[in-house]
N, C-alpha and C positions, 0 to 999 in steps of 0.2 A: 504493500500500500504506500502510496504518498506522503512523504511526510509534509506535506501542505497539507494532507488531508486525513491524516491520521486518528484523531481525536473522534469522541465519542460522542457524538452531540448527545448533550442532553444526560448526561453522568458528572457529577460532582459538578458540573457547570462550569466544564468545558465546553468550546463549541469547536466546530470545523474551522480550520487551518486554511485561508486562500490563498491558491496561486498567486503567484507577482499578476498576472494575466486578467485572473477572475478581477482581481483590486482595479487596475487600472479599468477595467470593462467599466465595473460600478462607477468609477471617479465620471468616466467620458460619459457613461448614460445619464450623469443627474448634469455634470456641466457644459455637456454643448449642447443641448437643449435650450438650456437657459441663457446662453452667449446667441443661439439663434433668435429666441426669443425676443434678447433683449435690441439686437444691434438688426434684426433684419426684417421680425414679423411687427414690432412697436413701432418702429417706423411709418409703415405700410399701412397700419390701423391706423397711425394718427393722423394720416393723410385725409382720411375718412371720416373723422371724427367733427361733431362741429362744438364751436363753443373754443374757451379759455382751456388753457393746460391741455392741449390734444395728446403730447407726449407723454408727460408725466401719470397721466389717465391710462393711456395704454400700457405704460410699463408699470405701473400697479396692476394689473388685472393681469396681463400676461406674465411677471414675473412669480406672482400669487398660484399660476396655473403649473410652472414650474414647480412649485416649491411642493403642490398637490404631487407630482407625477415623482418626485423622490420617496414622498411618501408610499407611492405603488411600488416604489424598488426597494421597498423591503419585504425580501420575502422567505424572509427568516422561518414560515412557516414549511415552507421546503427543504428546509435542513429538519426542523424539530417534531415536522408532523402534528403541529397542531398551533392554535393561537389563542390556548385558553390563557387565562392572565398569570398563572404562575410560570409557565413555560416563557413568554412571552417576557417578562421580569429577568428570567434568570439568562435568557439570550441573547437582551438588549443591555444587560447590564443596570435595568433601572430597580437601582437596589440605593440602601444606603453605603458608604465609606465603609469600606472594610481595611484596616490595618494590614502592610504585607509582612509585618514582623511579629503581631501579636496574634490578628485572628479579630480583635476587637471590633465590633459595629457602632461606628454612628457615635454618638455624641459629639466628644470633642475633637471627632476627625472633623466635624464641620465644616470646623474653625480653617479648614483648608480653603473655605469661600472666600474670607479676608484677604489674602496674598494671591487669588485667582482674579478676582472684583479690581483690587488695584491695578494689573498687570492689564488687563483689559479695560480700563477706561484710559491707562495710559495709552494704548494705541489709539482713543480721538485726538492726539497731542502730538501725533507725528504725520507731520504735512506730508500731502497727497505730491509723488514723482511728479505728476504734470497734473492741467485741471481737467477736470473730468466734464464733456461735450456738453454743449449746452441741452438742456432737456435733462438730462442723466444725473444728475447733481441731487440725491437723495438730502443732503443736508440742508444744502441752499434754499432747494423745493421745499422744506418743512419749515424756514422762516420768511416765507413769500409773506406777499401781501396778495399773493392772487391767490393764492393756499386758502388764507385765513378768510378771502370772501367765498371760495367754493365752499368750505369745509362749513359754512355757518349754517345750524342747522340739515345739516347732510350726515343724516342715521345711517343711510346705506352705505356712501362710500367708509363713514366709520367703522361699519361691520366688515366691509371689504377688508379694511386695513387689521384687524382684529383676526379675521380669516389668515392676513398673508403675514401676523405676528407668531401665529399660534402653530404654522407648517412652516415655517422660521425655524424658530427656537427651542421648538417642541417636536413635534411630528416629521419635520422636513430635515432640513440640515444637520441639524446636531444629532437626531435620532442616526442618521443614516451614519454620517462620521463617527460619532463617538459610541452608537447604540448598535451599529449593525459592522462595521468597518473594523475600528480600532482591537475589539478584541480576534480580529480574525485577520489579524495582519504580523504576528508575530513568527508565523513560518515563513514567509522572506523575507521578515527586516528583523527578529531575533528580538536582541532589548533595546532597537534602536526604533522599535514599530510607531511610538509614541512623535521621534520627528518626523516620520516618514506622512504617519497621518497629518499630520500642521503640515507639510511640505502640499501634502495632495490640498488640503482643505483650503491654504490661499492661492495655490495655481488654480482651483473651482472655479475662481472667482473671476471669472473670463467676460462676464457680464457688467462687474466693475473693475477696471483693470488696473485703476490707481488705486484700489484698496490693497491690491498683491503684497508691496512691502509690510505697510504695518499691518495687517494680516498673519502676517508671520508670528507674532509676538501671541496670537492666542495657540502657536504651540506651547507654551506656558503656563496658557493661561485656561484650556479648554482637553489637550490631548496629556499633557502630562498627568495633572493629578487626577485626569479623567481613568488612566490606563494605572497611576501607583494603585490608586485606592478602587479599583474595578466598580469603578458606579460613572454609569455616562448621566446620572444626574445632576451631579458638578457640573458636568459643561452644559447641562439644560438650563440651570437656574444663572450661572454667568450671564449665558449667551441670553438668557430672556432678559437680564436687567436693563440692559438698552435702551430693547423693545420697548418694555412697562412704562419704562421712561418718556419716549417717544409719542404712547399712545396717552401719556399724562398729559404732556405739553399740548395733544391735539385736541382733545378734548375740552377745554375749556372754548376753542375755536367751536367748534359745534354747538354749545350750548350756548352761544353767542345769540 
């Protein structure tokens, strides 16, 4: 047998070993999609589109549709034979911190959020290689002034954005990296599996292409203590704080 593939899914919670090959597959199936999406089919829509922020509208909904179809590439139920929630738990890694030297669960591994939180908000603090195309500018778009009069009163597109935080940070991205990926990348990258996931996780990002460098910095912040402590809920609750953030600030714009 393989030893990429050696492991027993589903025994002591281990899971199957992927080829270098299978990994790359997943990487290209969740990120050129979403580089298509974002640089070839948003475009094409916004042409279409009538009204204020044509682009920005289209690349919320289309990169949201993305974030859905990562979500369909986990199909962890193909290894484990089943998607009851205990199985599902133990294959995704969404458990609590478990200690690699004690055994210990949970409590004051926590506290590993503290030094994950900081390490990821310092990548908003390191300026973008070049700017990012006009329309495309996810930050800039959120302190508009055209934002803040679409957004007033607009329940739907809030739910939209609710939708594409929720297959973000939860369902989409971080599940697939750090939930379905990370633990099954240690038969070609060994105990270096942990850069290799940050390495794949900010080349994804083909859709924003000035985020690549500091991107890198959530291998720190998202793959390491995601992989010490075998719980990809670290990097769910990281990578959500952002989000929550994001969708705090809009919010008052709605209720405007």
């Amino acid at each position: 047998m393989s030893a990429y593939a050696q492991s027993a899914p589903g025994a002591g919670g281990r899971s199957e070993q992927y080829s270098l090959a299978k990994i790359l597959g997943i990487w290209a199936a969740a990120a050129l999609p979403m580089a298509a999406l974002a640089w070839i089919v948003a475009p094409l829509v916004a042409d279409r589109l009538d009204g204020s922020l044509a682009l920005p509208r289209a690349l919320l909904v289309l990169i949201t549709v993305g974030l859905i179809w990562q979500f369909v590439l986990l199909l962890v139920h193909r290894e484990r034979g089943s998607l009851r929630w205990p199985v599902l738990k133990d294959a995704l890694w969404l458990q609590a911190p478990r200690s690699p030297t004690t055994g210990r669960v949970g409590g004051r591994l926590w506290l590993v959020l503290v030094p994950a939180l900081l390490i990821f908000t310092a990548e908003g603090f390191i300026p973008d290689p070049f700017p990012p195309p006009t329309g495309h500018d996810s930050a800039a778009f959120a302190q508009s002034d055209p934002l803040a009069a679409f957004m007033s009163g607009n329940w739907v597109w809030f739910a939209l954005l609710v939708v594409l935080v929720v297959f973000n940070t939860v369902l989409g991205e971080e599940l697939l990296f750090r939930g379905l990926l990370l633990p099954r990348m240690k038969g070609p990258f060994g105990r270096w599996d942990w850069v290799a996931n940050g390495f794949l996780f900010a080349a994804y990002h083909l859709h924003e292409l000035w985020v690549m460098p500091a991107t890198l910095l959530d291998t720190f912040a998202l793959s390491y203590p995601s992989r010490r402590y075998r719980s990809a809920l670290i990097g769910i609750i990281v990578h959500s704080f952002q989000s929550v953030f994001a969708l705090a600030v809009i919010l008052p714009l709605v209720l405007q």
